[in-house]
C-alpha positions as CSV (number, residue, x, y, z in Angstrom):
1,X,30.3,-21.8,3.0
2,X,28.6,-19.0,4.8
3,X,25.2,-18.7,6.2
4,X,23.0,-17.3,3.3
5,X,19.7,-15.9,3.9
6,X,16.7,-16.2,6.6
7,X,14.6,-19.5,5.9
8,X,11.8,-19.2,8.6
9,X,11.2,-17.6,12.2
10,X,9.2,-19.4,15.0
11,X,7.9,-16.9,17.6
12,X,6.3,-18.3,20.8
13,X,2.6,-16.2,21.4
14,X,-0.3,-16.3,23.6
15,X,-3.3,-17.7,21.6
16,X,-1.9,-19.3,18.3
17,X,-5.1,-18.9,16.2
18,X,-5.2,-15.2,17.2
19,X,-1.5,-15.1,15.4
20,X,-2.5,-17.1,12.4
21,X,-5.1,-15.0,11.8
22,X,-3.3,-11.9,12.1
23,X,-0.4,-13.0,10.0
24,X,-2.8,-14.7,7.7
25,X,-5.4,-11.2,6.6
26,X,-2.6,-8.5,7.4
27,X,0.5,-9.9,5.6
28,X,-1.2,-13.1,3.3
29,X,0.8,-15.5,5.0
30,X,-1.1,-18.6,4.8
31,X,-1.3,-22.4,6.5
32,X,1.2,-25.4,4.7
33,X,-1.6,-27.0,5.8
34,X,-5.9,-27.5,6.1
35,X,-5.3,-27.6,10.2
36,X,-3.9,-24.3,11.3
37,X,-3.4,-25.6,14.9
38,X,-1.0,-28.8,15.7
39,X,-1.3,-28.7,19.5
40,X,-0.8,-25.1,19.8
41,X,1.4,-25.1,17.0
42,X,1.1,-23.4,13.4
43,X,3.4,-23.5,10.8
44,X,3.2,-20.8,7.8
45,X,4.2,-19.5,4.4
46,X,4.6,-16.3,3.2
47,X,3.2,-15.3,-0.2
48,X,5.1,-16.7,-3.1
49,X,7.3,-18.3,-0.9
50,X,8.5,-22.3,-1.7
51,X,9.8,-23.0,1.9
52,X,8.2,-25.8,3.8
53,X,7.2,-22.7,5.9
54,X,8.6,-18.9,6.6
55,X,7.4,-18.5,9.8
56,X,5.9,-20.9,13.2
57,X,4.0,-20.0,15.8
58,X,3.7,-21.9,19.0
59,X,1.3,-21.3,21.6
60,X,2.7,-20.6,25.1
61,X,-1.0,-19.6,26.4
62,X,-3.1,-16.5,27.8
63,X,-0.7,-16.3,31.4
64,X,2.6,-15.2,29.5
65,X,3.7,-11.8,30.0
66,X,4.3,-9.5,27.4
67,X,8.6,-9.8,25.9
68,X,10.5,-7.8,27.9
69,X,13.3,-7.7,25.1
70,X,15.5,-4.3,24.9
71,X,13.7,-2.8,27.8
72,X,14.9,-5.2,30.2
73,X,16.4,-8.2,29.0
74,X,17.9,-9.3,25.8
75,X,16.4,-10.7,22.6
76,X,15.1,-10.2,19.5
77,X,14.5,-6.8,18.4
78,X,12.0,-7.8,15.1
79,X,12.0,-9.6,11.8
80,X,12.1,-7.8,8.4
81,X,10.2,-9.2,5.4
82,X,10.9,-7.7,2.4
83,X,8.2,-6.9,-0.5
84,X,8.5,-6.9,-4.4
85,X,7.3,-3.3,-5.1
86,X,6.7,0.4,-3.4
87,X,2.9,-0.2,-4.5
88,X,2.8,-3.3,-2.2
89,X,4.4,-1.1,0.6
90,X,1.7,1.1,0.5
91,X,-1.2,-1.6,0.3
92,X,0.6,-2.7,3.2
93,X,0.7,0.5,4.9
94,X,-3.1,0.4,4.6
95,X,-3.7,-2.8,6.1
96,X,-1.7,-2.5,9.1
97,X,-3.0,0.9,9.6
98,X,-6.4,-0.4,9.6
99,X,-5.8,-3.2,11.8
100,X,-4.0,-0.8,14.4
101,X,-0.5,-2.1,13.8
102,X,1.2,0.2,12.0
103,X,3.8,1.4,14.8
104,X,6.3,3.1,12.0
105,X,7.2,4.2,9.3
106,X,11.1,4.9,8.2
107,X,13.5,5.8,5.2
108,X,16.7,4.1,5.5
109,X,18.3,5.5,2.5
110,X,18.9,2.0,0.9
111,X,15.7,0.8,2.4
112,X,12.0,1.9,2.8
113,X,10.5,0.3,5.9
114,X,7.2,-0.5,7.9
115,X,7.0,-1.3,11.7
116,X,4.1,-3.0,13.3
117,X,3.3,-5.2,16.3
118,X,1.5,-8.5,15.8
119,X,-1.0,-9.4,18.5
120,X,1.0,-10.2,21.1
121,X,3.0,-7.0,21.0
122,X,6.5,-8.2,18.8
123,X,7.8,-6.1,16.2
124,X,7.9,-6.9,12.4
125,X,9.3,-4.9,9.9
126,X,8.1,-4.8,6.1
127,X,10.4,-3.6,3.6
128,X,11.5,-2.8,0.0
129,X,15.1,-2.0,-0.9
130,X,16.0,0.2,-3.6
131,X,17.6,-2.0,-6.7
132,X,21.4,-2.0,-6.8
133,X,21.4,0.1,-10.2
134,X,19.3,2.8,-8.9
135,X,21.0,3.4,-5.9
136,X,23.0,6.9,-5.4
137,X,25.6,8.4,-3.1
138,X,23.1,9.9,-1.1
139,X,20.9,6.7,-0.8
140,X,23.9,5.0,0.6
141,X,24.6,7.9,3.1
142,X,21.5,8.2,4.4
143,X,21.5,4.5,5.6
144,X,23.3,5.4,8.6
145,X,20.2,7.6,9.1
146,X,16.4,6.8,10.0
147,X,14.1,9.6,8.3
148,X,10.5,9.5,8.0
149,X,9.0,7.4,5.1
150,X,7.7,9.7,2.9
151,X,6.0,7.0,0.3
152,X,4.2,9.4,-2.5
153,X,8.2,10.7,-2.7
154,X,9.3,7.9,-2.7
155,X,6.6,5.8,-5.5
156,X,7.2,9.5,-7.9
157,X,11.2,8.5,-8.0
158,X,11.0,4.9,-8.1
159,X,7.3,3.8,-9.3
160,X,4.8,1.6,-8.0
161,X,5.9,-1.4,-10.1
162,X,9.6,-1.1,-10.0
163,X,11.5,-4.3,-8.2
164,X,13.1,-3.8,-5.1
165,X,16.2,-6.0,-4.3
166,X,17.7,-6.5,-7.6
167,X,21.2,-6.9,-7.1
168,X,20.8,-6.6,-3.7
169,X,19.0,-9.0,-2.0
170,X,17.6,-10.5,-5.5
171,X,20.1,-11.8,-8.5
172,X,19.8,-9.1,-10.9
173,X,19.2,-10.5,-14.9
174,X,21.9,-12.4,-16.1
């Protein structure tokens, strides 16, 4: 058997509480537990998520550079989370604009996708994939393409409320 999704990310950053709070207000990720920092450590879950967590942080402290990844050394480009609906995109949008994080957004053809940078400067993406049964020839020709997200277009051909994922990256209805 093959590997078959994601089940958390652990990301080493300066000032652990700093992270938690980020990830906890902009994305509504929240603590498995009441103490948010086991010696420099945090462990969290993403909304609606069952995993013991989705995503830990460990504190490496206030000296460490910033990660040199693709401009001068390898490693990890960013994480993409997906969301359930176009309407939590755009909430999302909001947020990390606010916040000052909002470093992107794109149109993959099969995917509609926001970049931002956490605290400590690493990437994230936040993304909703158009459902399986929706999807057209063009959809699937512009993936080899990044265009600018253009969400209003976007939330007048799909809706606010429709489901992204299904029968992609969520089980359609039997």
């Amino acid at each position: 058997m093959s590997v078959m999704r994601l089940n958390h990310a652990v990301l080493f950053v300066r000032d652990v509480a700093a992270s938690v709070a980020f990830y906890r207000e902009a994305l509504g990720f929240s603590p498995i537990t009441d103490r948010v920092d086991w010696d420099g450590a945090a462990f969290l879950r993403a909304p609606g998520s069952t995993n013991d967590h989705d995503l830990g942080l460990f504190q490496v402290g206030e000296q460490a550079g910033p990660s040199a990844a693709g401009r001068s050394t390898v490693g990890l480009y960013h994480l993409a989370w997906e969301v359930d609906t176009l309407a939590e995109l755009g909430r999302l949008a909001g947020v990390l604009s606010a916040r000052g994080a909002l470093v992107g957004a794109s149109d993959h053809g099969t995917t509609k996708s926001l970049y931002g940078r956490d605290p400590d400067g690493l990437e994230f993406e936040i993304c909703w994939i158009v459902p399986a049964a929706l999807l057209t020839p063009a959809d699937l020709a512009a993936a080899r393409e990044v265009r600018p997200l253009q969400l209003d277009r976007e939330l007048g051909r799909f809706g606010a409320d429709t489901r992204g994922g299904v029968g992609v990256s969520v089980p359609a209805p039997a």
